[in-house]
MARGU-323089 format. One line per 5 residues: number of its first residue (from 0); their letters; for each residue x negated, y, z negated of N, C-alpha, C. Coordinates in steps of 0.1 Angstrom, whole numbers, plus 2048, in hexadecimal, padded with zeros to 3 digits. Layout:
# residues N
NUM) a) X/Y/Z/X/Y/Z/X/Y/Z | ...
This chain:
# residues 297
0) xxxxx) 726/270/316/71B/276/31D/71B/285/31D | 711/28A/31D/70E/29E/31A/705/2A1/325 | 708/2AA/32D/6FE/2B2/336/6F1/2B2/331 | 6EA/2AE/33C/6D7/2B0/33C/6DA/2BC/340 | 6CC/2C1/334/6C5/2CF/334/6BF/2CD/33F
5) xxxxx) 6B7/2D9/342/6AB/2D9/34D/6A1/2D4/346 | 69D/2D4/336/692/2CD/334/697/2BB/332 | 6A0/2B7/333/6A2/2AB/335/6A1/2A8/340 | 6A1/2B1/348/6A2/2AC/359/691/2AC/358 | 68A/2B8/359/67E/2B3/356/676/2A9/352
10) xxxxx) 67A/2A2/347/673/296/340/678/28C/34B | 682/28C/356/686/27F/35B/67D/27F/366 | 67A/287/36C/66D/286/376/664/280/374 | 661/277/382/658/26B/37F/646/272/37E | 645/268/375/638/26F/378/62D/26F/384
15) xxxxx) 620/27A/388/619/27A/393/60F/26B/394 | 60D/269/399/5FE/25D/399/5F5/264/397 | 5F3/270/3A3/5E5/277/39B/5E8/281/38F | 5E6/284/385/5E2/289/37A/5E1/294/379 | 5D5/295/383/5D2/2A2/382/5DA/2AC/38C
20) xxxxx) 5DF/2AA/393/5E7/2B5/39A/5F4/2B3/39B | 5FC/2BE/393/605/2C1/38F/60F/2BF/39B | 61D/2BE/399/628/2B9/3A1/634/2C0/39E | 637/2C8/3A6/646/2D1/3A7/64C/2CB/3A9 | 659/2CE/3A6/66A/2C8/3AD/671/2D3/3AF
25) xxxxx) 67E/2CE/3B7/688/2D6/3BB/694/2D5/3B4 | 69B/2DB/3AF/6A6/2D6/3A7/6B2/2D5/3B1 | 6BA/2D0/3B2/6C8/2D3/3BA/6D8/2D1/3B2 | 6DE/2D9/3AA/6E6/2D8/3A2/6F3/2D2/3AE | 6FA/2CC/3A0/704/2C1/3A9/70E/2D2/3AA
30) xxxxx) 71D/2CE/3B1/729/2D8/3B8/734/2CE/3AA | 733/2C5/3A4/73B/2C1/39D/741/2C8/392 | 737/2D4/38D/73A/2DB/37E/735/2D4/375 | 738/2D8/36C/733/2D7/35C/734/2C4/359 | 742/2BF/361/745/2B4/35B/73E/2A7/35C
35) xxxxx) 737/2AC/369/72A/2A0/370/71E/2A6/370 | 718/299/370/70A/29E/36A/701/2A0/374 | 6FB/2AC/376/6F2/2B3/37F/6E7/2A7/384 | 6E8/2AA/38F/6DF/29E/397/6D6/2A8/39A | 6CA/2A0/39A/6B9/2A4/39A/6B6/29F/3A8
40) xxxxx) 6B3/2A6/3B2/6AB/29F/3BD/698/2A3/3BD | 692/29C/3B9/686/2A0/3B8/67A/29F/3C5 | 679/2AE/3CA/66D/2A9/3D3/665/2AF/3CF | 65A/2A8/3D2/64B/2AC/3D1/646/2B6/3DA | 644/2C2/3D3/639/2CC/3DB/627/2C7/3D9
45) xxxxx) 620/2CC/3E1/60F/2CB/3E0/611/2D6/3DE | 602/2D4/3D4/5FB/2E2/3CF/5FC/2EB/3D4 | 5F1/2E8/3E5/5EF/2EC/3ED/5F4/2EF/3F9 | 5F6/2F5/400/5FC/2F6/40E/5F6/2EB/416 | 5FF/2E4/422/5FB/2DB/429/5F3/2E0/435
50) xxxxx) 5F4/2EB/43B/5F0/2EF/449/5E6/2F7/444 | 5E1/2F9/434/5D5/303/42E/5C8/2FC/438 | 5C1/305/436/5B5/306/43F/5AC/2F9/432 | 5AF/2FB/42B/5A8/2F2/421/5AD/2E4/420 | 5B8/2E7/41E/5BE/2D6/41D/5B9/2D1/427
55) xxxxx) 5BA/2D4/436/5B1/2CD/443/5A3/2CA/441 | 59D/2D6/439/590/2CF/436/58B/2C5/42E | 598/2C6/425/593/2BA/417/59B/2AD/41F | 5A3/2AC/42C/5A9/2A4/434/59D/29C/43B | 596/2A3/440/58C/2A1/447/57E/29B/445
60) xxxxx) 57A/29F/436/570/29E/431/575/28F/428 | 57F/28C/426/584/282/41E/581/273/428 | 57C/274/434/579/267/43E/56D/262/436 | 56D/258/43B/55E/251/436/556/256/43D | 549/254/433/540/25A/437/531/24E/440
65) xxxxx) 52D/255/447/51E/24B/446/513/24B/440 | 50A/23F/43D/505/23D/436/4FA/244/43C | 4F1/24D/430/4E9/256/433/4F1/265/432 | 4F9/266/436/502/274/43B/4FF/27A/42B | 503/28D/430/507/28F/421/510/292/422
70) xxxxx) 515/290/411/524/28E/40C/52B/2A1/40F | 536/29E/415/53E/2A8/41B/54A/2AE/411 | 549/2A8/401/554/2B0/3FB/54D/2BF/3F5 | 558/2C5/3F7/558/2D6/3F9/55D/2D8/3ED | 556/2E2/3E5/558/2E7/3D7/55A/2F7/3D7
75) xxxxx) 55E/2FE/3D4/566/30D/3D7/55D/312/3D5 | 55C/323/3D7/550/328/3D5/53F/327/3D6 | 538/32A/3CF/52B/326/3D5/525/31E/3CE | 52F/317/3C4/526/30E/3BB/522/300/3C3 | 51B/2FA/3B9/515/2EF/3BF/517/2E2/3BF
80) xxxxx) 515/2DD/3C9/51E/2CF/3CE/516/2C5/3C8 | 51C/2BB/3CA/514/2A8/3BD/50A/2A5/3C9 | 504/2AD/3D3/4FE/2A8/3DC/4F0/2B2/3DB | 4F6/2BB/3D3/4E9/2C5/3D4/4E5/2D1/3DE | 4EE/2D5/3E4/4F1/2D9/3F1/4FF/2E3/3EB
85) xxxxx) 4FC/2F1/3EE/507/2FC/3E9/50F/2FA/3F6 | 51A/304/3F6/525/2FE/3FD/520/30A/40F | 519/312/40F/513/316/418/505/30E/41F | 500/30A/416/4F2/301/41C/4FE/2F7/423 | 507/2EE/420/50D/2E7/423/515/2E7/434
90) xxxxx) 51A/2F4/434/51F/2FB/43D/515/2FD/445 | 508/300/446/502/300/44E/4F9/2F0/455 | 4F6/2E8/44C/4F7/2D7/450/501/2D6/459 | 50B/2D4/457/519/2D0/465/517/2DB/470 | 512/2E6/46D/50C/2ED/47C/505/2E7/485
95) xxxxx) 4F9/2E2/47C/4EE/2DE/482/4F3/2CD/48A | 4FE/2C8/481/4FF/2BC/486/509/2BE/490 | 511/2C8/494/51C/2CB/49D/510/2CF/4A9 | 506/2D1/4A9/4FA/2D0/4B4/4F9/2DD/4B6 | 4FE/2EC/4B1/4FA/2FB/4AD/4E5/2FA/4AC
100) xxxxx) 4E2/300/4B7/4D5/2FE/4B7/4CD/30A/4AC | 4C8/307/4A3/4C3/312/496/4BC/31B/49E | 4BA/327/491/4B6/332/495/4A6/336/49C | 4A1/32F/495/492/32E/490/48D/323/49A | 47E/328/4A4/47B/324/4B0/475/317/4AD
105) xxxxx) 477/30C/4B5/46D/301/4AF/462/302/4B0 | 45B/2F7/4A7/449/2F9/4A7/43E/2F9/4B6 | 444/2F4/4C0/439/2F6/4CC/442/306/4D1 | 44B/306/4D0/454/312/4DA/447/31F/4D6 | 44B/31E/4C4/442/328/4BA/438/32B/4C1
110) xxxxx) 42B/321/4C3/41F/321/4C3/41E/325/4CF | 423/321/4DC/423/328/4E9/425/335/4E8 | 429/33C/4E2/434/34C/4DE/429/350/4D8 | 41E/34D/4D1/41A/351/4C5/409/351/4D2 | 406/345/4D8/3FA/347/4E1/3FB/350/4EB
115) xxxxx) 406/354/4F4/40B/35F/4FE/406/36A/4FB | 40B/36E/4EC/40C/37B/4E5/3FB/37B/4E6 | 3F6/377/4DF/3E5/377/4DB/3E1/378/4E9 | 3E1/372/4F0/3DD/371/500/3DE/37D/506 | 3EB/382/507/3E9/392/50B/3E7/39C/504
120) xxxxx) 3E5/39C/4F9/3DF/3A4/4EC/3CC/3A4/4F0 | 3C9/397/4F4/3BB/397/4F6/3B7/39E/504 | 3C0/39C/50B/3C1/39E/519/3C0/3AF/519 | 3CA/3B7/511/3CA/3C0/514/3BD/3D0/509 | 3B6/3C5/501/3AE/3C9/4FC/39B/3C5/505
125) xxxxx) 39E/3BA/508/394/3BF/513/392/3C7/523 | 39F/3C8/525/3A0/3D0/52D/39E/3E3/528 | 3A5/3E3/521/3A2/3F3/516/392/3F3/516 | 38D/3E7/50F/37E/3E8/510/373/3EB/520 | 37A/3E5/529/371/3E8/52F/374/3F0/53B
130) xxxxx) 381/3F8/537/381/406/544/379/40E/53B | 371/411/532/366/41B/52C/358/415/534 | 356/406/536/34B/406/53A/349/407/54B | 349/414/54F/34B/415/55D/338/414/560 | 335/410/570/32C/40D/573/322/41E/576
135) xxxxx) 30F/41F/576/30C/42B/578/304/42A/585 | 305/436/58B/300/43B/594/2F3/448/590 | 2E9/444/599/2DD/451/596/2D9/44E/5A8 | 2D8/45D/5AB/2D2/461/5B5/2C6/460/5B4 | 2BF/45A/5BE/2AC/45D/5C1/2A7/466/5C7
140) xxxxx) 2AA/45E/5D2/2A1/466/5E1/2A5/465/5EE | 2A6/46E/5F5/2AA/465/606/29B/46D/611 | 29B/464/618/28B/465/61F/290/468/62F | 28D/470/637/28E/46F/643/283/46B/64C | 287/463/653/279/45C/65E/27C/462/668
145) xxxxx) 288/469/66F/28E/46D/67E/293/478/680 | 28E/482/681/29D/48F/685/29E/499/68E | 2A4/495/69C/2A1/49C/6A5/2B2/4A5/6AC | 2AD/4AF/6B1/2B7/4B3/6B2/2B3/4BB/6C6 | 2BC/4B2/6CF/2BB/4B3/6DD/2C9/4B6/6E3
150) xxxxx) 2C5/4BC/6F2/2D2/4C1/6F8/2D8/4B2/6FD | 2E7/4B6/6FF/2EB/4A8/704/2FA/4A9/70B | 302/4A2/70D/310/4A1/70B/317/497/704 | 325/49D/700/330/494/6F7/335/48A/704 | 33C/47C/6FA/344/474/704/34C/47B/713
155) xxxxx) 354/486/70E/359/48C/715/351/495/723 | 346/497/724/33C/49E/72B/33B/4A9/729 | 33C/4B0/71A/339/4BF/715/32A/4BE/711 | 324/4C9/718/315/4CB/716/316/4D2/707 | 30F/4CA/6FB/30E/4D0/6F0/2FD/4C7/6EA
160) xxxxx) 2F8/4CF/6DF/2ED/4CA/6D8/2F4/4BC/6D3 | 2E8/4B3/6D0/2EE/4A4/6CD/2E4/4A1/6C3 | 2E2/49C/6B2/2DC/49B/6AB/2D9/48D/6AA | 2CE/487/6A7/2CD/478/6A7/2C3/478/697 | 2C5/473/68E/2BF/46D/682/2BF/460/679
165) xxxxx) 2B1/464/670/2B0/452/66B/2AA/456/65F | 2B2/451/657/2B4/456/644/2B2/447/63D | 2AE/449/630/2AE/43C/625/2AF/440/617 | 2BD/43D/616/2BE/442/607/2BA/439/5FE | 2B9/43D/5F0/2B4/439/5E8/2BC/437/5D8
170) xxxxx) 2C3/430/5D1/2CA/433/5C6/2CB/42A/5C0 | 2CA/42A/5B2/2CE/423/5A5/2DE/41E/5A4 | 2E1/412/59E/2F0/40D/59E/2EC/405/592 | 2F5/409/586/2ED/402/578/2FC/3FD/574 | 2FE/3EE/570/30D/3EA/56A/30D/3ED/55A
175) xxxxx) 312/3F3/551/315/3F4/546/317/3EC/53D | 325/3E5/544/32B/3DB/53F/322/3CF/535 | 32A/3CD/526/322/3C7/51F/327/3B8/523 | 332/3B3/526/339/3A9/528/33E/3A3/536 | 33D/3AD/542/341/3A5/54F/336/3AD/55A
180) xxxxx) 336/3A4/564/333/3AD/570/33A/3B4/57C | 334/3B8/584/339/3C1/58B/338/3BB/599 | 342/3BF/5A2/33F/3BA/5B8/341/3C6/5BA | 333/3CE/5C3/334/3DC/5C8/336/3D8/5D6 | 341/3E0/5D6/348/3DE/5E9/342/3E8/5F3
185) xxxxx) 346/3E4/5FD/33D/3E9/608/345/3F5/60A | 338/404/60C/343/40E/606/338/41B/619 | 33D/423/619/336/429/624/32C/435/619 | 324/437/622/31A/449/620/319/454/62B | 31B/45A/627/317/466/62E/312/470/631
190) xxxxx) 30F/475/63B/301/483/638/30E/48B/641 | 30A/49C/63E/310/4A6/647/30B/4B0/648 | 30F/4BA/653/307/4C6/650/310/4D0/655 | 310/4DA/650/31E/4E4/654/32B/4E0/657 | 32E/4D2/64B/33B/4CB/64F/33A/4C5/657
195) xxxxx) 334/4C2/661/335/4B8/66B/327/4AA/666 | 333/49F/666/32C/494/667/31D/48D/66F | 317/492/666/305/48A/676/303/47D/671 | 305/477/666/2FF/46A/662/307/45F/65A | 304/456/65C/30C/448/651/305/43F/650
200) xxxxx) 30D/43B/643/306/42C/63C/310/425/637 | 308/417/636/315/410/62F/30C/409/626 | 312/407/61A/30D/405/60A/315/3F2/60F | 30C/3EB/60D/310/3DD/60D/311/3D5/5FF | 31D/3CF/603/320/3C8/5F2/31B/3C0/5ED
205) xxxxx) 31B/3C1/5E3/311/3BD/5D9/315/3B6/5C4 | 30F/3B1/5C3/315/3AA/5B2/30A/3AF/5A5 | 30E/3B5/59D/308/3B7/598/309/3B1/588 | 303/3A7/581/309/3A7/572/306/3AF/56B | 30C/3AA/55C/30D/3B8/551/2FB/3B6/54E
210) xxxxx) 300/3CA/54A/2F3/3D0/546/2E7/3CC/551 | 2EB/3CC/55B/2DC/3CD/564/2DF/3D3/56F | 2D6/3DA/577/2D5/3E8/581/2D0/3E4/593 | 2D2/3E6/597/2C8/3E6/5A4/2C9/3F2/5AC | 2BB/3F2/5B4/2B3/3FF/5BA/2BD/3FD/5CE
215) xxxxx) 2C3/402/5CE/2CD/405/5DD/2C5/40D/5E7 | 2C8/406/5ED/2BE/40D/5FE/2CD/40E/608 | 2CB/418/60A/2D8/419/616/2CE/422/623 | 2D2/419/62E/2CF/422/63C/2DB/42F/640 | 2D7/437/640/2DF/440/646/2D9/44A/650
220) xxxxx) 2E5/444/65C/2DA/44A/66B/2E9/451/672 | 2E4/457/67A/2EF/45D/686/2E4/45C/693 | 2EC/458/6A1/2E2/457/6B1/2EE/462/6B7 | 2E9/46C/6BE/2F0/471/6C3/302/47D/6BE | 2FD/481/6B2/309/485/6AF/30A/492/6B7
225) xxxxx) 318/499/6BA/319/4A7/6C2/319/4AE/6B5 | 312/4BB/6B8/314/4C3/6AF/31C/4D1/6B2 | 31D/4D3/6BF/327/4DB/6C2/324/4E7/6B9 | 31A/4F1/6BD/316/4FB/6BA/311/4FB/6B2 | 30C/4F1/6A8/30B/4F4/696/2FA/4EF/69A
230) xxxxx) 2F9/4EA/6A2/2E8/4E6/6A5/2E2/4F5/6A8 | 2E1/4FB/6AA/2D8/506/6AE/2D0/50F/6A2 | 2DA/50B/694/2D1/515/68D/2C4/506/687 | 2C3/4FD/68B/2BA/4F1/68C/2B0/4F1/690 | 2AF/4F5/69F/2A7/4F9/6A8/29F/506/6A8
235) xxxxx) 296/504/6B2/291/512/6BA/289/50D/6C4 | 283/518/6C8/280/517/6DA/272/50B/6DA | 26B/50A/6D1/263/504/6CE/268/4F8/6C5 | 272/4F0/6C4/276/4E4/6BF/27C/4EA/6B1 | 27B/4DD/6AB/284/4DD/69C/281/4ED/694
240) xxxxx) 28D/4F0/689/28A/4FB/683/283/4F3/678 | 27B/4FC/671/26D/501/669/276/503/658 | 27F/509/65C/288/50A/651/290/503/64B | 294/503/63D/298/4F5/635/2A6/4F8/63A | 2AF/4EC/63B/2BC/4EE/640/2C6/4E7/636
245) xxxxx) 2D2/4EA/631/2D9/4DF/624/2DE/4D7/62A | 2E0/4CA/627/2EA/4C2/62A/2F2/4BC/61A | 2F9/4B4/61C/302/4AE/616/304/49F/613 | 301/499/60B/301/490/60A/30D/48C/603 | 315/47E/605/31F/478/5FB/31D/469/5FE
250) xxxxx) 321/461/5F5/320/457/5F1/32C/453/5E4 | 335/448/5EC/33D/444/5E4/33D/434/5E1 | 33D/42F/5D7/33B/41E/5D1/346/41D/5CB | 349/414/5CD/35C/40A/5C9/355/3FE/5C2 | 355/3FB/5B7/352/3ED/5AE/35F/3E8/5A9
255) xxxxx) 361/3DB/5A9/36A/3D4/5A2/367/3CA/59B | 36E/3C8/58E/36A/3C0/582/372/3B4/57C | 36A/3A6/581/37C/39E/57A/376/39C/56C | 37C/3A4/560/37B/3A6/552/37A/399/54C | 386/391/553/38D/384/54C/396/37A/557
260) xxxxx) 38A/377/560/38A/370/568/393/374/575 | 39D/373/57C/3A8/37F/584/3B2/382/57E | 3B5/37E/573/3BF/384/565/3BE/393/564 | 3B0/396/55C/3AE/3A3/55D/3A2/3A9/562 | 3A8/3B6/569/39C/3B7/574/39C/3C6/574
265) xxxxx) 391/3CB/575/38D/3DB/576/386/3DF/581 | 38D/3EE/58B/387/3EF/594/381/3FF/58F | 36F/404/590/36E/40F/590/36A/415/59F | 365/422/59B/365/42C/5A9/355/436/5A8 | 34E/435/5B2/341/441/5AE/342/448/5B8
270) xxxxx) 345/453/5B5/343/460/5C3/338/466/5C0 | 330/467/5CC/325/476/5C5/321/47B/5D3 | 31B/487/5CF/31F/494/5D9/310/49A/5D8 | 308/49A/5DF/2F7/4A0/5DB/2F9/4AD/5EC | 2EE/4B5/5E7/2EB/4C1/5EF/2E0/4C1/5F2
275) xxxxx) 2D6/4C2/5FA/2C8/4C2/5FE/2C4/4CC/606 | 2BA/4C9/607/2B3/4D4/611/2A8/4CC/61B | 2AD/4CF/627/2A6/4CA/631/299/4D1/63B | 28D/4CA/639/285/4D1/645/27F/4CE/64C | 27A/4CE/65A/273/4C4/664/264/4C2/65D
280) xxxxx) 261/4CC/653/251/4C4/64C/254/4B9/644 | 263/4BA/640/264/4A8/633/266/49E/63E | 264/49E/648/268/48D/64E/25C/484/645 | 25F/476/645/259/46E/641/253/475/62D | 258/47A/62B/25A/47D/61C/26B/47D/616
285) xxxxx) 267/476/608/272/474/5FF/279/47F/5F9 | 283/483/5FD/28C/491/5F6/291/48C/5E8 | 28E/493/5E0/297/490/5D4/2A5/498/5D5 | 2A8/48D/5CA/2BB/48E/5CE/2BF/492/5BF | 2BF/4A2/5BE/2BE/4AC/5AE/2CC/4B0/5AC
290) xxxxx) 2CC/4B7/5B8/2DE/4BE/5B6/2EB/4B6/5BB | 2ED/4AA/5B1/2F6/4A4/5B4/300/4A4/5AE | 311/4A2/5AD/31D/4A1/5AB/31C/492/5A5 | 326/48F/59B/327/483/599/336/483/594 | 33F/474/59A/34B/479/595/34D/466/58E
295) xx) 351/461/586/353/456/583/363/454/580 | 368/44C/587/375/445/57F/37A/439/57F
C-alpha cells in the first residue's frame, strides 16, 4: 500500500445527489506519519449560509402552495420569474396579502374626494359672483303733511320749544342679482336738524327676487320732540318761519342673500345721507331728494 494524494482523496468523496450544487469537505490528516494512511473525514459545507436572509426565504417559500396562489420562487435580481411577475411586482403581492392597505384611494373613497372638491369650488365661485351684485338704492321724494313747532316742557319739567311732525318718504330699492333674491330687514330712518333728532321711521321687511325693484313708502314722524333752544330760529312771533330750513336725512337698508340655499349666503349694506331744504310753504308738497350720499357695501 502507498499514501493517497489529495487528488486521490478527492476522487473518494461520495458523490452529491444534487448535481448541481457543489460540495466542500474538510480534510483531517491522520497524527500517525507517513506510515499510515491519512484518514479523510468529509463534511459537507452548503453553498450558502444557513441563517442567510435568503436561505430563510427560499425555506419558506419552498411550503406548498395553494391552489390559485402565485408561485413564491425568487430569482435574483430583477429578472423575471416563470410566473410573469418580476421579483419586485412580486414583493409587492405578499404586501397586499400580509393585509398592508395600498396607496391609491378606493373607487367610492375617490369619488366622494373628487365631489367635495367640485362642491366647494362651485360654492366658492358663486359666492365671488354675487358679492359684485349688491342691491340699488335711488332717492325720490319726502312730502310733509305736519310741522309745527310749540312751547312746551321735557319729561323732566324744563320749559323748552317741542316740535311735532309727519313726513312720507319715498324711494326706489332695485335687486340686481341675476341668480338669487334678496330679504330686506327692518332697518330705522331718520330726519334731524342741527344734530338733534326730530323724526323716525322704520323701513319694514320685505323680499324681493332677482332683477325686480319696488317703490318704498316709509312714515317718518316725531310728536313732541324738545328742542332745547334750536326751535327758535323756526319760528317767529307770528307762527312758523317763512324761511327754508336744512335738515338731514339718512336711511340705512341691511339685505341678506341665501346664494346657495344657507350654504352660501351674502349680506349687503345701503347707507344714504340726503340734505334738504325745509319751508312752511312746502307742506303737503313733494321735496325732491337731489343732494344725496350714497355708500354701498
Amino acid at each position: 500500500m502507498h499514501a493517497k494524494t489529495h487528488s486521490e482523496v478527492g476522487s473518494l468523496a461520495p458523490s452529491s445527489p444534487d448535481r448541481n450544487r457543489p460540495a466542500y469537505y474538510v480534510q483531517s490528516p491522520s497524527h500517525d506519519g507517513e506510515k499510515t494512511t491519512a484518514s479523510v473525514t468529509s463534511t459537507p459545507i452548503l453553498s450558502s449560509p444557513v441563517g442567510s436572509p435568503r436561505h430563510s426565504r427560499e425555506s419558506s417559500t419552498s411550503a406548498p402552495l395553494k391552489p390559485g396562489s402565485c408561485s413564491r420562487k425568487v430569482s435574483s435580481g430583477s429578472e423575471r420569474r416563470d410566473d410573469g411577475f418580476t421579483n419586485w411586482e412580486f414583493d409587492l403581492m405578499e404586501d397586499e396579502e400580509d393585509g398592508e392597505p395600498p396607496d391609491q384611494l378606493p373607487p367610492p373613497c375617490f369619488f366622494f374626494a373628487f365631489f367635495v372638491v367640485v362642491f366647494l369650488l362651485f360654492s366658492l365661485i358663486l359666492w365671488g359672483l354675487s358679492k359684485h351684485q349688491k342691491p340699488n338704492i335711488t332717492m325720490q321724494s319726502i312730502k310733509f303733511e305736519r310741522f309745527t313747532v310749540q312751547a312746551g316742557s321735557d319729561s323732566s319739567g324744563v320749559s323748552t320749544d317741542m316740535i311735532s311732525l309727519n313726513s312720507t318718504l319715498n324711494f326706489k330699492y332695485r335687486n340686481t342679482a341675476t341668480f338669487f333674491g334678496v330679504h330686506v330687514s327692518s332697518t330705522p330712518v331718520s330726519l334731524s336738524y342741527s344734530q338733534l333728532n326730530i323724526a323716525f321711521g322704520v323701513l319694514q321687511e320685505f323680499y324681493k327676487k332677482r332683477k325686480q325693484e319696488k317703490n318704498v313708502s316709509v312714515v317718518v314722524s316725531g310728536d313732541n320732540i324738545p328742542m332745547y333752544g334750536n326751535g327758535a330760529s323756526l319760528t317767529t312771533p307770528t307762527g312758523m318761519s317763512e324761511f327754508p330750513v336744512t335738515l338731514k336725512l339718512e336711511v340705512s337698508v341691511g339685505s341678506r342673500a341665501h346664494v346657495l340655499g344657507k350654504l352660501v349666503k351674502q349680506r349687503f349694506y345701503n347707507k344714504v345721507e340726503c340734505f334738504l331744504d325745509f319751508a312752511i310753504t312746502k307742506i303737503d308738497l313733494p321735496i325732491s331728494l337731489n343732494n344725496c350720499t350714497y355708500h354701498r357695501s
